[in-house]
KEKE-3310 file (N, C-alpha, C; in steps of 0.2 Angstrom, whole numbers, plus 5000, padded with zeros to 4 digits):
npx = (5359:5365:5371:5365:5370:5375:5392:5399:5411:5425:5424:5426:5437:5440:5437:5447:5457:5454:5456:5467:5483:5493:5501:5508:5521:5533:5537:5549:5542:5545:5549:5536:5526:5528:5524:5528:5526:5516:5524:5533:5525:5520:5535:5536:5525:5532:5544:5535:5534:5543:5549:5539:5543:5555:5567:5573:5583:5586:5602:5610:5615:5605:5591:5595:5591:5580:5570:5575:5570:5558:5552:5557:5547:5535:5537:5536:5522:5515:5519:5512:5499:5497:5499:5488:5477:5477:5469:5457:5462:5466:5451:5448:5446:5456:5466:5470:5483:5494:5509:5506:5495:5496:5507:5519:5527:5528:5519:5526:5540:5536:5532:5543:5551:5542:5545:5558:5560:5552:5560:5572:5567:5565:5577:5586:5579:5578:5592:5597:5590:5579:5568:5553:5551:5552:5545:5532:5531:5530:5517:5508:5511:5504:5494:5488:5489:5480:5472:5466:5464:5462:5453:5442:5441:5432:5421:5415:5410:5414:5428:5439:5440:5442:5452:5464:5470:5483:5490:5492:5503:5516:5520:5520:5529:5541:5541:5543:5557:5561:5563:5561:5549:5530:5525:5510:5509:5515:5503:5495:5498:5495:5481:5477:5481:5473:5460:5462:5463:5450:5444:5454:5454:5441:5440:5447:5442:5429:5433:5436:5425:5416:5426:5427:5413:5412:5416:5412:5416:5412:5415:5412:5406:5402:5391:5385:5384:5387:5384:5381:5393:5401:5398:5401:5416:5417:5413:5423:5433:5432:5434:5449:5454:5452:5455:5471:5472:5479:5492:5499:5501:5504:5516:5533:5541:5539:5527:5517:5523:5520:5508:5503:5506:5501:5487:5484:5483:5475:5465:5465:5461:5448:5442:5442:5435:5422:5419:5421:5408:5398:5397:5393:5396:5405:5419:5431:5434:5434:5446:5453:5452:5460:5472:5478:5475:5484:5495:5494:5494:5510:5514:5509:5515:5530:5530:5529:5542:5547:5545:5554:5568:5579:5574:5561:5559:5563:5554:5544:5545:5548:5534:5525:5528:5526:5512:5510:5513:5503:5492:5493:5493:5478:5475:5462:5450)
npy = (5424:5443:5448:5464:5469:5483:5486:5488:5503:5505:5517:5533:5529:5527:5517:5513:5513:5502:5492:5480:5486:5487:5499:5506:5501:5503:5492:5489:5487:5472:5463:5467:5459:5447:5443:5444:5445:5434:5423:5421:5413:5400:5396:5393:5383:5374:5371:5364:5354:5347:5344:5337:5322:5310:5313:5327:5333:5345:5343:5359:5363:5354:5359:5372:5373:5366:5377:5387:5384:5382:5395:5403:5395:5399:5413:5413:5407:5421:5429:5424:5423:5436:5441:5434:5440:5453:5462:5462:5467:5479:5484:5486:5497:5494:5489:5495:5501:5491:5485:5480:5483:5497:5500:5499:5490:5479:5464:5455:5456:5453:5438:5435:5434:5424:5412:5411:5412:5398:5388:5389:5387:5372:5368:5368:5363:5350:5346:5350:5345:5334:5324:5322:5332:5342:5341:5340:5355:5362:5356:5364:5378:5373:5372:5385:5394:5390:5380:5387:5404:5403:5395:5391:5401:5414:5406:5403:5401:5393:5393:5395:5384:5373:5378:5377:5370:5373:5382:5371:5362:5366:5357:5345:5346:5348:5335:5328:5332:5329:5315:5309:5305:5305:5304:5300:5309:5320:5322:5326:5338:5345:5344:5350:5363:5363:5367:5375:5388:5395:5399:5411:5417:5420:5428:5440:5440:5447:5459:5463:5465:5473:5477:5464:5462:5472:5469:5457:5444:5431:5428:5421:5430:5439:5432:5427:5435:5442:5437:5423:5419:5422:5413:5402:5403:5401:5387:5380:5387:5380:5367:5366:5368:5356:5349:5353:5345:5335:5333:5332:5316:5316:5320:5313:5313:5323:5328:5330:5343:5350:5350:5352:5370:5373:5373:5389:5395:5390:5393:5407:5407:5403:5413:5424:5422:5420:5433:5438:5432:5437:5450:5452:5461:5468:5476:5479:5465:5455:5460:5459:5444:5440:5442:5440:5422:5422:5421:5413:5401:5402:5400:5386:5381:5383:5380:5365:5362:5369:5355:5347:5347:5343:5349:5346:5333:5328:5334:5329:5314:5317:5321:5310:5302:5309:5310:5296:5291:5300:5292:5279:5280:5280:5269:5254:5245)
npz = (5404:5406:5421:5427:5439:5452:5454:5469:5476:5487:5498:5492:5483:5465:5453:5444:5453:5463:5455:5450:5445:5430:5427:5436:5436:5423:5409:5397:5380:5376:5385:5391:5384:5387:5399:5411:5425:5428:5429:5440:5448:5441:5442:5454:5457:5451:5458:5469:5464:5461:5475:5478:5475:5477:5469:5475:5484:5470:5456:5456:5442:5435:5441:5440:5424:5423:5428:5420:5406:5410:5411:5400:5391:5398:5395:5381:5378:5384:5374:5365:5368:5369:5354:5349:5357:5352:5345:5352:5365:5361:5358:5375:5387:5398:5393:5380:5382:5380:5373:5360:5355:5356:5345:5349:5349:5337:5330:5321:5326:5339:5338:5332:5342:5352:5346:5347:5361:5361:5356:5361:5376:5373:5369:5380:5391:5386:5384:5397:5404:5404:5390:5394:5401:5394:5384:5390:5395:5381:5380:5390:5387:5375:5377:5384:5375:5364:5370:5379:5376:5362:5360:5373:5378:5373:5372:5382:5399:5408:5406:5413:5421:5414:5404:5416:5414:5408:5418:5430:5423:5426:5440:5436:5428:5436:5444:5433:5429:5442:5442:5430:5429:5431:5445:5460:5469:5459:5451:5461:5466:5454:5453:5463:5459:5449:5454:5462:5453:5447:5460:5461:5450:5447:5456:5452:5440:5444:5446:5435:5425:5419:5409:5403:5397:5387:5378:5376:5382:5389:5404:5419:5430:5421:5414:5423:5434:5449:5462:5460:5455:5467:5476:5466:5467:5482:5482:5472:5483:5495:5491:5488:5501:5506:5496:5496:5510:5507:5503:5515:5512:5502:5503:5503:5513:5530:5531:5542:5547:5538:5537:5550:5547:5538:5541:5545:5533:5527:5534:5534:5519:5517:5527:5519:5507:5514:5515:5504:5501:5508:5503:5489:5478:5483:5477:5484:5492:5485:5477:5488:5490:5479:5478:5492:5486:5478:5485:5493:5486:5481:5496:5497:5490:5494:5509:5506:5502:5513:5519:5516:5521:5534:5547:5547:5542:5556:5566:5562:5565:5580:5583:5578:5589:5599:5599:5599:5612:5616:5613:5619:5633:5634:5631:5622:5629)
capx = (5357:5370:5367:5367:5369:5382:5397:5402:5418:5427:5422:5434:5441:5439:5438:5455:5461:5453:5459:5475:5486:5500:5503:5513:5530:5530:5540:5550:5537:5547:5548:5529:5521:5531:5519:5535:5523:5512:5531:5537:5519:5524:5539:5537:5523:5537:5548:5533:5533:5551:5549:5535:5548:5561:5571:5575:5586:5591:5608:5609:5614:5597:5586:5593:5591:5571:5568:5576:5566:5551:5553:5557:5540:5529:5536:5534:5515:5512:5518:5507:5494:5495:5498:5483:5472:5481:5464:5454:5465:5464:5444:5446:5451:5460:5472:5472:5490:5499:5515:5504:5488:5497:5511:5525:5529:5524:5517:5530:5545:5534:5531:5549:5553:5538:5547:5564:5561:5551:5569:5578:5567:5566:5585:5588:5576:5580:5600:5598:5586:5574:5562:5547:5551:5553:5538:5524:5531:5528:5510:5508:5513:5499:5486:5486:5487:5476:5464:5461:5466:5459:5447:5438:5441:5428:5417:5411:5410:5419:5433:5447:5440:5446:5458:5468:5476:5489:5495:5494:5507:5522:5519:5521:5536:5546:5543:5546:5564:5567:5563:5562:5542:5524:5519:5504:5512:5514:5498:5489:5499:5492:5474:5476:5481:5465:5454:5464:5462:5444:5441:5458:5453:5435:5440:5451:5435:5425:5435:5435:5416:5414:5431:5425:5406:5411:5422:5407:5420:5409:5417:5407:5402:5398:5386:5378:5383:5393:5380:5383:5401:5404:5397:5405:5423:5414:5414:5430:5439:5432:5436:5455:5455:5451:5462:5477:5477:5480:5496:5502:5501:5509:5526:5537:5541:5539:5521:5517:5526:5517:5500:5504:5510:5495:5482:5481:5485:5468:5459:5464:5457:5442:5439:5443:5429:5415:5418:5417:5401:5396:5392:5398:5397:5411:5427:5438:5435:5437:5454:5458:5455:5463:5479:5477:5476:5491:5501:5491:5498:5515:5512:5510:5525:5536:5529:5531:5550:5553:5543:5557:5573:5579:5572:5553:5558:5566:5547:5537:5547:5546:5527:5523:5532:5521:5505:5511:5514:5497:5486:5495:5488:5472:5470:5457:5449)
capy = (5431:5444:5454:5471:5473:5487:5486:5493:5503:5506:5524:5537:5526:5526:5507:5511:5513:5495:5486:5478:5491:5488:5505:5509:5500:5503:5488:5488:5483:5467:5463:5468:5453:5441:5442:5442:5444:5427:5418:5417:5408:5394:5392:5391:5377:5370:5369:5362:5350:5345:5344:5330:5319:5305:5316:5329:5341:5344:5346:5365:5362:5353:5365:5381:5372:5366:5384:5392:5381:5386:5405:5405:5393:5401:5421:5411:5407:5425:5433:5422:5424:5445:5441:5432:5445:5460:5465:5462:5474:5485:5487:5484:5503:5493:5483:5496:5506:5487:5484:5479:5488:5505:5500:5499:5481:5475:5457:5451:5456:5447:5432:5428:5432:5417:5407:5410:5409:5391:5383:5389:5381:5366:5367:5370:5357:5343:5346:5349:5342:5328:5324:5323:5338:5347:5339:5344:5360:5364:5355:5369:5383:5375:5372:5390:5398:5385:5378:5392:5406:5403:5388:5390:5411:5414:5402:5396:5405:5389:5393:5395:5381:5367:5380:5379:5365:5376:5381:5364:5360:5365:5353:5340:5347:5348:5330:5323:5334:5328:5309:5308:5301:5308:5300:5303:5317:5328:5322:5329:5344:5348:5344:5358:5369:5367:5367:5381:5392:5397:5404:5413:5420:5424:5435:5446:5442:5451:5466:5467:5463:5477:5477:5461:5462:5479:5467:5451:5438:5427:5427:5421:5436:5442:5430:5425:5439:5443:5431:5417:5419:5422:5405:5398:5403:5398:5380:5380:5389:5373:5361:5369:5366:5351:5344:5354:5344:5327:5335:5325:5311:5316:5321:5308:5314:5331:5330:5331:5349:5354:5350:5359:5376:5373:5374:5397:5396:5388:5399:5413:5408:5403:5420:5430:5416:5420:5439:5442:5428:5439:5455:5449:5467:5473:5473:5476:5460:5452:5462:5455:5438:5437:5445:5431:5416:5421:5422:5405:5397:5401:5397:5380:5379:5386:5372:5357:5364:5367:5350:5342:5350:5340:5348:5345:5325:5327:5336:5321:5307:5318:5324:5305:5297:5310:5306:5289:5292:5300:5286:5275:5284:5279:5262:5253:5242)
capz = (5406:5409:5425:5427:5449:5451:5460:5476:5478:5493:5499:5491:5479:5461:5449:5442:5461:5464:5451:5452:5441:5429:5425:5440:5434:5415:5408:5388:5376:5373:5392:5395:5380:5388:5404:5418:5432:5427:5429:5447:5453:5436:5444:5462:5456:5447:5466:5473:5459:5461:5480:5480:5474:5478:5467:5479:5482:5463:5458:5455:5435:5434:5444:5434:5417:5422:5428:5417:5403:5411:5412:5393:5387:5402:5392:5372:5380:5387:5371:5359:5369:5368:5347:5348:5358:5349:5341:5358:5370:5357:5362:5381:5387:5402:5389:5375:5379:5379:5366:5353:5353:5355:5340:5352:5346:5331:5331:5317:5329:5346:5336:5330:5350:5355:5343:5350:5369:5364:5354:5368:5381:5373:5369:5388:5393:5383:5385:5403:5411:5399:5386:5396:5405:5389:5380:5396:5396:5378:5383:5396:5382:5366:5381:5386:5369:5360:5371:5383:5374:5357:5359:5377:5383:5371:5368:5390:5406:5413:5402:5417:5425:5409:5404:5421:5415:5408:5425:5432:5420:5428:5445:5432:5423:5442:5445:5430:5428:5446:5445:5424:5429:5437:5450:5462:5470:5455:5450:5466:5465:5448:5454:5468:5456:5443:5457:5466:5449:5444:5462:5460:5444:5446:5462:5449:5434:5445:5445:5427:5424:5414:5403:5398:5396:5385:5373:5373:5382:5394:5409:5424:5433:5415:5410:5429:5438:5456:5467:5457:5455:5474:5477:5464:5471:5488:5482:5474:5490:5502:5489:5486:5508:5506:5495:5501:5515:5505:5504:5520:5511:5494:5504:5504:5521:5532:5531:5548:5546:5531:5540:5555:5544:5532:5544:5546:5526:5524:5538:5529:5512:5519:5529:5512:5504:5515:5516:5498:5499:5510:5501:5481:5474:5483:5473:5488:5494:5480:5476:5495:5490:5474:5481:5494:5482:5475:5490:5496:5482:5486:5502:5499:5487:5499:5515:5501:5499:5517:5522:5513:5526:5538:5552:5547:5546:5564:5565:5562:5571:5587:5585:5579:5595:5605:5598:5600:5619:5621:5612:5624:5639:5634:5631:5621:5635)
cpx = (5363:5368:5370:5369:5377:5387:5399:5411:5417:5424:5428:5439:5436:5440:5445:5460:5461:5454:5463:5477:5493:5502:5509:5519:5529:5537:5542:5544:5541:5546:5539:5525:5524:5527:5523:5532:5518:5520:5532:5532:5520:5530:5539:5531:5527:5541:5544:5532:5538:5551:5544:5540:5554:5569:5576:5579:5590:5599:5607:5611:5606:5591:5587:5589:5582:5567:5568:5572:5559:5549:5552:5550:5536:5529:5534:5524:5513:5515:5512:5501:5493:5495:5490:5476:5474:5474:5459:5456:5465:5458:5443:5452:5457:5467:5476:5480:5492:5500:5512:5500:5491:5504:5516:5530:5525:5525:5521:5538:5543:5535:5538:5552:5551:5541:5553:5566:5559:5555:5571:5576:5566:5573:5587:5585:5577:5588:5600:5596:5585:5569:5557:5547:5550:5545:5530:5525:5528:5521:5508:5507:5505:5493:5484:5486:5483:5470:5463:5460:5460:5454:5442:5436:5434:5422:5409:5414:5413:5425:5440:5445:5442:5451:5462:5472:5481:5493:5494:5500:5513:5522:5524:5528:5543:5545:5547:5553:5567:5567:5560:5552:5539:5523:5513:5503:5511:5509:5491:5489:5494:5485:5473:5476:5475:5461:5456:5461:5457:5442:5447:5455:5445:5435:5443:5445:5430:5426:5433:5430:5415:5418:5428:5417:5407:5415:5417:5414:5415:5412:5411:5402:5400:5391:5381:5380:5387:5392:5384:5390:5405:5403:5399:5414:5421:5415:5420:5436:5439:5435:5445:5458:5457:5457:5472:5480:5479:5488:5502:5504:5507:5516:5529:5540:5541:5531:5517:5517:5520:5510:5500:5504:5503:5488:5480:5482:5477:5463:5461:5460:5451:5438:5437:5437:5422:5416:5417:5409:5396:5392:5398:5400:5401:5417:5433:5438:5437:5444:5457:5460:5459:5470:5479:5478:5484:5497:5499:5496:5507:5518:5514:5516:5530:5534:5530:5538:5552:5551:5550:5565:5573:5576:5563:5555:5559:5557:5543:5540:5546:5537:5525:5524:5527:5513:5505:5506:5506:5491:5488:5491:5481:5470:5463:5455:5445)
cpy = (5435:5449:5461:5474:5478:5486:5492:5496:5504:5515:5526:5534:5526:5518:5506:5512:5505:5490:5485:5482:5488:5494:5508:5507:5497:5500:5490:5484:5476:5461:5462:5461:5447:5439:5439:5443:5437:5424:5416:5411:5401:5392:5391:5384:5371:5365:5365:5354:5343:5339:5339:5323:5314:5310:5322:5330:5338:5345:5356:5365:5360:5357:5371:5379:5371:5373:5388:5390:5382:5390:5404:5402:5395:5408:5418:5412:5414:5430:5430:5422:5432:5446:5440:5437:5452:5465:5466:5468:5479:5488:5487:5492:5502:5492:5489:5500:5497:5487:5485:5482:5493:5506:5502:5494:5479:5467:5453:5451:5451:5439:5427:5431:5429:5412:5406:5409:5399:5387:5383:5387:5376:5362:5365:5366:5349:5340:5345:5346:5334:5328:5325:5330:5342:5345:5343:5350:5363:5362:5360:5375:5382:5374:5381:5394:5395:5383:5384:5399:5408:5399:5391:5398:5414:5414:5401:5400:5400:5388:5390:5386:5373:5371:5380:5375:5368:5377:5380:5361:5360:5360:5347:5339:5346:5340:5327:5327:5331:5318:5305:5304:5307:5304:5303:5309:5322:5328:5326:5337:5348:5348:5350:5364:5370:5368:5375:5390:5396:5402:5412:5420:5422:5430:5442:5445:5448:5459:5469:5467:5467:5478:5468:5460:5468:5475:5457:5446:5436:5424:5424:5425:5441:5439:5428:5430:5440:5437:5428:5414:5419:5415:5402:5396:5401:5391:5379:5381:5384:5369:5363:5368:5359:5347:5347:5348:5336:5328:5333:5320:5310:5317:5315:5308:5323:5332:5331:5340:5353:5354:5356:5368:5377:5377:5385:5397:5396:5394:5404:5413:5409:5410:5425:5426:5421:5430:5442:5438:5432:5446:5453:5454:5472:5471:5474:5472:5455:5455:5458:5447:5435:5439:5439:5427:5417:5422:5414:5404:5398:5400:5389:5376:5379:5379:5365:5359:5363:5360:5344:5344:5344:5339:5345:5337:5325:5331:5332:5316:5308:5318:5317:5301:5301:5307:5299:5288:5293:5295:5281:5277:5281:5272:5258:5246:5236)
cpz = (5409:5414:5425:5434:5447:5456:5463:5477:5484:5492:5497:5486:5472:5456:5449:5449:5460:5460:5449:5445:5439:5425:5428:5438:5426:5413:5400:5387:5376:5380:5392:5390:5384:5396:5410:5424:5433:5432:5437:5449:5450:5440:5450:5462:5454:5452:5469:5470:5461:5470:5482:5478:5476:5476:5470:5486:5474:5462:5454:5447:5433:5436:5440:5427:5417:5424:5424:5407:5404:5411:5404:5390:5390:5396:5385:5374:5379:5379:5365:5360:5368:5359:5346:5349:5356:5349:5349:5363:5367:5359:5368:5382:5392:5397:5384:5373:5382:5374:5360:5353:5350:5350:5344:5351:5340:5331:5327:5323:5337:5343:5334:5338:5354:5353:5346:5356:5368:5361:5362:5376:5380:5374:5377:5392:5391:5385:5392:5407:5408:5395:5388:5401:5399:5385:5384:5395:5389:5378:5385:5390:5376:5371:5383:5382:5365:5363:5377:5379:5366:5358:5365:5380:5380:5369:5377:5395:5410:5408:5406:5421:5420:5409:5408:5420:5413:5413:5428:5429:5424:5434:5441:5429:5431:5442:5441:5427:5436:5446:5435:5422:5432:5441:5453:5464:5464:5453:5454:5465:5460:5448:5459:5464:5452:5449:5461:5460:5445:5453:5461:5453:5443:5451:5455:5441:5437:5446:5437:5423:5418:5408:5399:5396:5389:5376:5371:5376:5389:5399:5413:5426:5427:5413:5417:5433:5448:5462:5464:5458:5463:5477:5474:5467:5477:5488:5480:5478:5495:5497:5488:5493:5510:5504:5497:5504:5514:5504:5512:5518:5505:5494:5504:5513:5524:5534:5534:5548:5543:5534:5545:5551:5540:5536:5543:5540:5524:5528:5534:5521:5513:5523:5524:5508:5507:5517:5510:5498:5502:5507:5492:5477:5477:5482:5477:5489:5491:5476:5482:5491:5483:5476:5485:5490:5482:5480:5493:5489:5484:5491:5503:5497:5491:5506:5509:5502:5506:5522:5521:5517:5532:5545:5554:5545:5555:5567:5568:5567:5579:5587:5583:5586:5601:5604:5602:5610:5621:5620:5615:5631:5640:5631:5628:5627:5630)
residu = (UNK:UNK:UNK:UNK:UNK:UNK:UNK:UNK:UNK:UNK:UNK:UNK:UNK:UNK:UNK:UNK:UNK:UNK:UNK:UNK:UNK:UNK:UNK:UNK:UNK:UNK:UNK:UNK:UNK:UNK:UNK:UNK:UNK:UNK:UNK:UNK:UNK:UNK:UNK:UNK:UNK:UNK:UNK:UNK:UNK:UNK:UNK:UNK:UNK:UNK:UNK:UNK:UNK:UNK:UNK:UNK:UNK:UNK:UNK:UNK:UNK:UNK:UNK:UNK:UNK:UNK:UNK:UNK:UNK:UNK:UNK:UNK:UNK:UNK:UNK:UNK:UNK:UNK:UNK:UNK:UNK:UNK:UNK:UNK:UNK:UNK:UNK:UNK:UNK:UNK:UNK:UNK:UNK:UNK:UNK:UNK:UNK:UNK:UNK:UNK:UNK:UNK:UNK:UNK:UNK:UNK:UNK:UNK:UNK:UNK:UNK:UNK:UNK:UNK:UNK:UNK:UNK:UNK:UNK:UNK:UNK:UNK:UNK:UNK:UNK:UNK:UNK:UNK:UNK:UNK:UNK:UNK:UNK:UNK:UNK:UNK:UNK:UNK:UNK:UNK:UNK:UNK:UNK:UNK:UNK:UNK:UNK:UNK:UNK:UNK:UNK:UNK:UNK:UNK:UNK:UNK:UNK:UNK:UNK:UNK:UNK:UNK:UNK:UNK:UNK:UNK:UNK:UNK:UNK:UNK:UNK:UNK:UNK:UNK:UNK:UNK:UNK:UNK:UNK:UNK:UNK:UNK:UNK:UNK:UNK:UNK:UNK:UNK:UNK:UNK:UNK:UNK:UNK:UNK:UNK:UNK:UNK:UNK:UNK:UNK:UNK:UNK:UNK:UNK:UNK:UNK:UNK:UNK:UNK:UNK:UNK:UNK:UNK:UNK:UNK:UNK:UNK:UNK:UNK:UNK:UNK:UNK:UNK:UNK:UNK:UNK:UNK:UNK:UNK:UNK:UNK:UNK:UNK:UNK:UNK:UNK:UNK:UNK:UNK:UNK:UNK:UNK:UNK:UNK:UNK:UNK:UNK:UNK:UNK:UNK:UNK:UNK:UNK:UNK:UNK:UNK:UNK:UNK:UNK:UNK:UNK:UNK:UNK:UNK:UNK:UNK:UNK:UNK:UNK:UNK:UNK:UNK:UNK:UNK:UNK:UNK:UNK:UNK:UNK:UNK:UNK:UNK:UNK:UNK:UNK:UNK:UNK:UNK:UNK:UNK:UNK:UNK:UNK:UNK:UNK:UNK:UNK:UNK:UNK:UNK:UNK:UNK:UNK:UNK:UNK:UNK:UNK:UNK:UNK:UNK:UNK:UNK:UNK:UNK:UNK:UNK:UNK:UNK:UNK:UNK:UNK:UNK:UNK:UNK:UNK:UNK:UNK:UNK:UNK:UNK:UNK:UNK:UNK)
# end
């Protein structure tokens, strides 16, 4: 059943106010299908990827080549996903002036520029980095154009919530370019990310309720509506807390650091959580909290990275030797 409850704007603001705008900085069509604002978040997963690792600190050859391998198969993804919905944005009035809709690009010139970025980050992966790094990443690429994209976007209101594994992929791709394997680390990383990603993306579904209800795509908040959906990201936002903080254990060392640092990352999600749980049909709090996620997320990439500096070992060894000191004091009798 799809609901009909209205949404609340802010006083004085109109929709196209509260919903995140890319109008304001008007990108070359060629540029704009390649989806260059998705990219940094891909690679700062990428960093946090790297940085759970034995492998770590890369040499700076290897780090440009697995970056810059990523950046090129993240833009091939983000153009074949806009070939794909060509026809779609055409009917969504948000979508309808991008490249392709409004014939600013034509889909045969997009297509041999997705083919061209995913050579060239195979090339650039395989030569500089390694095959398993080059291989997940095209992974990462046919999961986000195939199975969310074409197969799940669709078809299922828990679309983003299998589809995430797309961008979980990069976590994966940092370890194994820095340590030529995954281990558990990069493995957890990438569970943070799917589980981080449906509340992430239902805060910003619920802004565009109506662009997709008006085009039949079975979003969440389109098919159960703003309640449901606010609880949904509700339990997503504690479980995304949760495992966060297994992240002490996934470093190889610093994590001491990384916990301490962690802790106002998490209160902040969690206040943005229960403020939109609080009233679900207002779209600024859910603009709040999707702008949040995506600064939480690289948050946490950026504390894995500097968990890994000398100073957050010297960190641990002092703040463990306190503890130590204080459970000495007390004595089991």
């Amino acid at each position: 059943m799809v609901s009909s409850a209205p949404a609340i704007l802010p006083e004085g603001l109109t929709r196209d106010q509260v919903v995140p705008s890319r109008k304001r900085v008007k990108l070359p069509a060629w540029l704009e299908v390649a989806k260059p604002r998705l990219i940094p978040l891909l690679l700062a997963t990428t960093l946090g990827g790297m940085a759970l690792t034995e492998g770590w600190p890369m040499s700076s050859q290897r780090l440009a080549c697995t970056l810059g391998g990523g950046a090129l198969a993240s833009a091939a993804a983000g153009v074949l996903n806009c070939i794909w919905e060509q026809d779609l944005d055409r009917r969504m009035k948000r979508t309808s002036g991008r490249a392709l809709p409004s014939g600013r690009l034509s889909p045969s010139m997009a297509f041999v520029g997705a083919i061209s970025c995913t050579l060239a980050a195979s090339v650039l992966l395989v030569s500089g980095v390694n095959c398993l790094a080059a291989g997940l990443s095209l992974l990462g690429l046919c999961s986000y154009v195939l199975l969310y994209t074409a197969f799940l976007k669709p078809r299922t209101s828990q679309n983003i919530v299998i589809g995430g594994v797309a961008g979980a992929i990069p976590p994966l791709v940092g370890a194994a370019a820095a340590t030529g394997h995954v281990g558990l680390s990069g493995w957890w990383l990438f569970t943070l990310v799917m589980v981080w990603t449906p509340a992430h993306f239902w805060a910003l579904a619920l802004l565009l309720k109506d662009d997709y209800q008006s085009v039949g795509i079975p979003m969440l908040p389109v098919v159960k509506g703003p309640l449901i959906t606010a609880q949904a990201i509700s339990r997503y936002g504690w479980a995304t807390v949760v495992l966060s903080g297994f992240g002490i254990w996934a470093l190889p060392e610093g994590g001491l650091l990384y916990g301490v640092l962690l802790m106002p990352f998490n209160g902040r999600l969690l206040q943005m959580v229960y403020r939109l749980s609080a009233v679900p049909e207002d779209l600024d709090r859910a603009k709040g909290l999707f702008r949040w996620s995506i600064l939480y997320m690289f948050g946490i990439c950026l504390l894995l990275v500097m968990s890994r500096l000398p100073m957050a070992v010297q960190f641990d060894t002092q703040g463990i030797a306190l503890i130590t000191q204080m459970v000495n004091l007390f004595p089991v009798s």
